[in-house]
C-alpha positions in Angstrom: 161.6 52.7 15.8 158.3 54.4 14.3 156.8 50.8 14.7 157.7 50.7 18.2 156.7 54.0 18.7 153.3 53.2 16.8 152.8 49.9 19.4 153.2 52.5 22.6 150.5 54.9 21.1 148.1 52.2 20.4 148.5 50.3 23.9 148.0 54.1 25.4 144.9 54.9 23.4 143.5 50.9 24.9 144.4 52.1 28.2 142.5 55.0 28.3 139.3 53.4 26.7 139.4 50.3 29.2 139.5 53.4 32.2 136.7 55.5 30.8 134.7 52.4 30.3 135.8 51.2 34.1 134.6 54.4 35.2 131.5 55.4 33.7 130.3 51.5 33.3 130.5 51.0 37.3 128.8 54.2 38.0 125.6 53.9 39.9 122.6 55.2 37.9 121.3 57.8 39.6 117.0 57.3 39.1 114.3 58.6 40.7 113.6 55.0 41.4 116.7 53.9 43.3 116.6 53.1 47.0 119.1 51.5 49.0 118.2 47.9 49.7 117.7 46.6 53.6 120.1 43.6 54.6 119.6 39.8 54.0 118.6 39.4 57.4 114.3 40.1 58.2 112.7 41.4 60.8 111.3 38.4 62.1 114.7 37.0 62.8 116.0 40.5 64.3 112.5 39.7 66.8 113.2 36.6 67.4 117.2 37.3 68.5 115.5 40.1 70.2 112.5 37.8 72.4 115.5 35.1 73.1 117.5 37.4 75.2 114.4 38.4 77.1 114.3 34.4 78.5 116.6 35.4 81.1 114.1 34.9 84.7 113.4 37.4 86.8 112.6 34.7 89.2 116.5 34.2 89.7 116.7 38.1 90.9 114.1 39.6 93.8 116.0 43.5 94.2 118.4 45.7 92.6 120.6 49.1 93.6 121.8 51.5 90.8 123.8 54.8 91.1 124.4 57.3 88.5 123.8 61.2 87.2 120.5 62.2 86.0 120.6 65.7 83.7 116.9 67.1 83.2 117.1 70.1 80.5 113.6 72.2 80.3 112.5 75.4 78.7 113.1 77.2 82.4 116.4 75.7 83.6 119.0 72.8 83.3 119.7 70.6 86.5 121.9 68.1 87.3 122.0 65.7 89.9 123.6 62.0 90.9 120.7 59.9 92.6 120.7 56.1 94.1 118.3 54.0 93.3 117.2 50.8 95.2 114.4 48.4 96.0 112.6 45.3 95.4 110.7 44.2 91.8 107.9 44.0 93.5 107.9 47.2 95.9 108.7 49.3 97.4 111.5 51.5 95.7 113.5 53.9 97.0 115.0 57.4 95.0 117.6 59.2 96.7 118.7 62.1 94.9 122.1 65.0 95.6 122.5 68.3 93.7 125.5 69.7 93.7 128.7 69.0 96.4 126.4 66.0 97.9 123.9 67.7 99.0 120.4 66.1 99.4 117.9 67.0 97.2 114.8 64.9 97.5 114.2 61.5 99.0 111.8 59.8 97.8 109.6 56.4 98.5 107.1 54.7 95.8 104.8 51.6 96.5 102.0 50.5 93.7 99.5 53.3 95.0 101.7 55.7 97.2 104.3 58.0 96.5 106.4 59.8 99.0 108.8 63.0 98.3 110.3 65.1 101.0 112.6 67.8 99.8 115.0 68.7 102.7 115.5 72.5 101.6 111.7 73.4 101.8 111.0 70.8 104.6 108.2 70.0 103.0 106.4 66.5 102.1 104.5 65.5 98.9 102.2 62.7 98.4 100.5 60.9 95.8 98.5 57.8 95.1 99.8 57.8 91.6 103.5 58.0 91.6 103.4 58.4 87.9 101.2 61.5 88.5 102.7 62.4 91.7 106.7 63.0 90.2 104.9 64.7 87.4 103.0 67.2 89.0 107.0 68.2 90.3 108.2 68.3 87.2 109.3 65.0 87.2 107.6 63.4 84.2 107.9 59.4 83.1 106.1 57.4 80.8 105.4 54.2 82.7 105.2 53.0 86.4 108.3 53.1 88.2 108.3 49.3 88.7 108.5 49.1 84.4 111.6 51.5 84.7 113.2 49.7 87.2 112.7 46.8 85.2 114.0 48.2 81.9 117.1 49.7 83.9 117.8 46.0 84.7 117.6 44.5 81.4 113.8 43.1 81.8 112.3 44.1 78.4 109.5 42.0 78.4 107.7 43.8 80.8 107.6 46.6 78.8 107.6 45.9 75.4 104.2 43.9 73.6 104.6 40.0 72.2 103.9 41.0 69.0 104.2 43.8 66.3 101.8 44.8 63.2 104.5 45.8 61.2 108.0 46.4 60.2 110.5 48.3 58.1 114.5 49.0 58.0 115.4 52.1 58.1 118.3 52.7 55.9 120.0 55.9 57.3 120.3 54.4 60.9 121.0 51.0 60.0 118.1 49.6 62.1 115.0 47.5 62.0 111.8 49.9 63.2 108.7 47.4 64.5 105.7 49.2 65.4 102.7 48.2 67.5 98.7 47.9 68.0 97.5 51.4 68.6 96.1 50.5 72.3 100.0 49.7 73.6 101.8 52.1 75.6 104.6 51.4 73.4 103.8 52.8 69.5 107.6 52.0 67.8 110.7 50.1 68.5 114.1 50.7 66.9 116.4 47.5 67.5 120.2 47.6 65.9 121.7 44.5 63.9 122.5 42.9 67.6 118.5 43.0 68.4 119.7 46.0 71.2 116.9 48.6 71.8 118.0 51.9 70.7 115.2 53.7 70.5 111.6 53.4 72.0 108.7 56.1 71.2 105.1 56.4 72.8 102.0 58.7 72.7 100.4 58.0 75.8 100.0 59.6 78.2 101.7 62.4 75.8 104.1 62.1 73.5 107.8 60.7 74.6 110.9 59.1 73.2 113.7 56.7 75.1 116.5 57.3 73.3 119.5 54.2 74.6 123.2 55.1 73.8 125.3 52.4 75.9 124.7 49.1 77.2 126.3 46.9 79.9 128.7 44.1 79.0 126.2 41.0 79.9 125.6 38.1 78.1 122.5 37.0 78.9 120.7 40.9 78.9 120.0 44.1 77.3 121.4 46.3 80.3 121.1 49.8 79.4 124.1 52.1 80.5 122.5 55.4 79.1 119.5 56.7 78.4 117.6 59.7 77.3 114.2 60.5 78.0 112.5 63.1 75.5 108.8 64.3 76.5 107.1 66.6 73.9 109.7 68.4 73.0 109.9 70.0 75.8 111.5 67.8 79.1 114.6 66.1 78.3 116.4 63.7 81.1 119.3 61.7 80.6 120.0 58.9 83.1 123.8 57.5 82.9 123.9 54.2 85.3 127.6 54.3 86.9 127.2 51.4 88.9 124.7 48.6 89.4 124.2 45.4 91.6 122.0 42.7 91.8 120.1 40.8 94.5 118.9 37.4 95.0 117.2 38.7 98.4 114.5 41.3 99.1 116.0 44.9 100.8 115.3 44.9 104.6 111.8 46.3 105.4 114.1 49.1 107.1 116.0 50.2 104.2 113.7 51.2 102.4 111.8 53.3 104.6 111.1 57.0 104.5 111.0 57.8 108.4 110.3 62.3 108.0 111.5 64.7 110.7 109.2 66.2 112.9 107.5 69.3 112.1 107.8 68.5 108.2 104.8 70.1 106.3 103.2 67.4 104.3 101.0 68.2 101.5 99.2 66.4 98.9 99.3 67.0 95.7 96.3 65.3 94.7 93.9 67.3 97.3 95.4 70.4 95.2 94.1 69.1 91.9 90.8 69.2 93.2 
């Protein structure tokens, strides 16, 4: 019996040793030195799965039409509005924008060197030969030309993003490969996930800004962002949702996308004003 009982105790005793070595002998070493280590996979392969979904032609498409809800946060007010937007790759575009119970906010036209805004409530007209400059002089700020944003809305990437990056590094806490770019691009960083989607995008120029992408389209062959938020110094925030979104083999109508104004509309320009 005390044999048996003798037996027991030992076998306990091995037990406990084999845990406490378990434990402590699989415990990470905490060092100064240690950093998590980025996946198998490199950056040029994450680039290249990236480039190959750009080879999708824009030759097969010649217009678009997108619908959705657009929320603009600044240090003065928050706004939210739905807006349509339509037109061809290579111009004009159409912006069509409601606040509130449908009603019409702004309507606005942009070709290459025009831009167009008549806002129904002060029956008033604003033009532009920058449209960049133009919708930012309202409060209405964006990076690149509206052409590039129609572009990246429809999946085109490669209008918008350089050939080539200098560098690259993974960035542990986000699970992402961040390529960065020559200092004369419009584009300064890059964030792609393990699928090669865009989910971040950061410039300095003209200021400081941020495209943040938080949802994509189901589609094969593209990159089709679903949501997006624009951040501009800190300051202007916008987030663009895309509800629904068609394609077009044909160029709009030269009709539908005019911008016919009603009479007696003031029409001022906004670069006169800068002057």
């Amino acid at each position: 019996m005390n044999n048996k009982k003798s037996l027991f105790c030992i076998f306990i005793a091995v037990q406990s040793l084999f845990l406490l070595q378990l434990f402590f002998g699989c415990s990470p070493r905490k060092t100064t030195d240690f950093l998590p280590t980025p996946p198998d996979i490199k950056a040029s392969n994450i680039w290249s799965k990236f480039k190959n979904k750009q080879s999708y032609q824009i030759n097969n498409e010649k217009a678009f039409l997108g619908k959705g809800s657009m929320d603009i946060s600044t240090p003065e007010e928050n706004r939210r509005m739905s807006f349509t937007f339509w037109g061809n790759y290579s111009y004009p575009l159409r912006i069509d924008m409601q606040a509130g119970f449908g009603t019409t906010f702004a309507l606005w036209r942009i070709s290459e060197h025009k831009w167009k805004a008549y806002f129904p409530g002060q029956n008033t007209a604003y033009t532009h030969s920058d449209p960049v400059q133009g919708t930012a002089r309202l409060g209405f700020p964006i990076p690149f030309s509206f052409k590039k944003l129609a572009l990246v809305l429809n999946g085109y990437w490669k209008e918008i993003i350089p050939k080539k990056y200098s560098k690259a590094n993974y960035i542990t806490n986000a699970n992402c490969w961040k390529f960065y770019f020559q200092s004369h691009s419009i584009i300064h960083s890059l964030k792609l996930d393990k699928n090669a989607y865009p989910i971040e995008i950061k410039g300095k120029l003209p200021y400081n800004w941020k495209v943040s992408l938080k949802k994509y389209f189901q589609d094969k062959n593209r990159a089709i962002p679903q949501r997006l938020i624009l951040d501009i110094d800190q300051e202007y925030q916008s987030t663009i949702t895309i509800k629904d979104k068609e394609s077009r083999t044909q160029n709009w109508p030269v009709q539908s996308l005019e911008l016919n104004l009603p009479e007696n509309t003031e029409t001022m320009s906004l670069k006169q004003e800068c002057r």
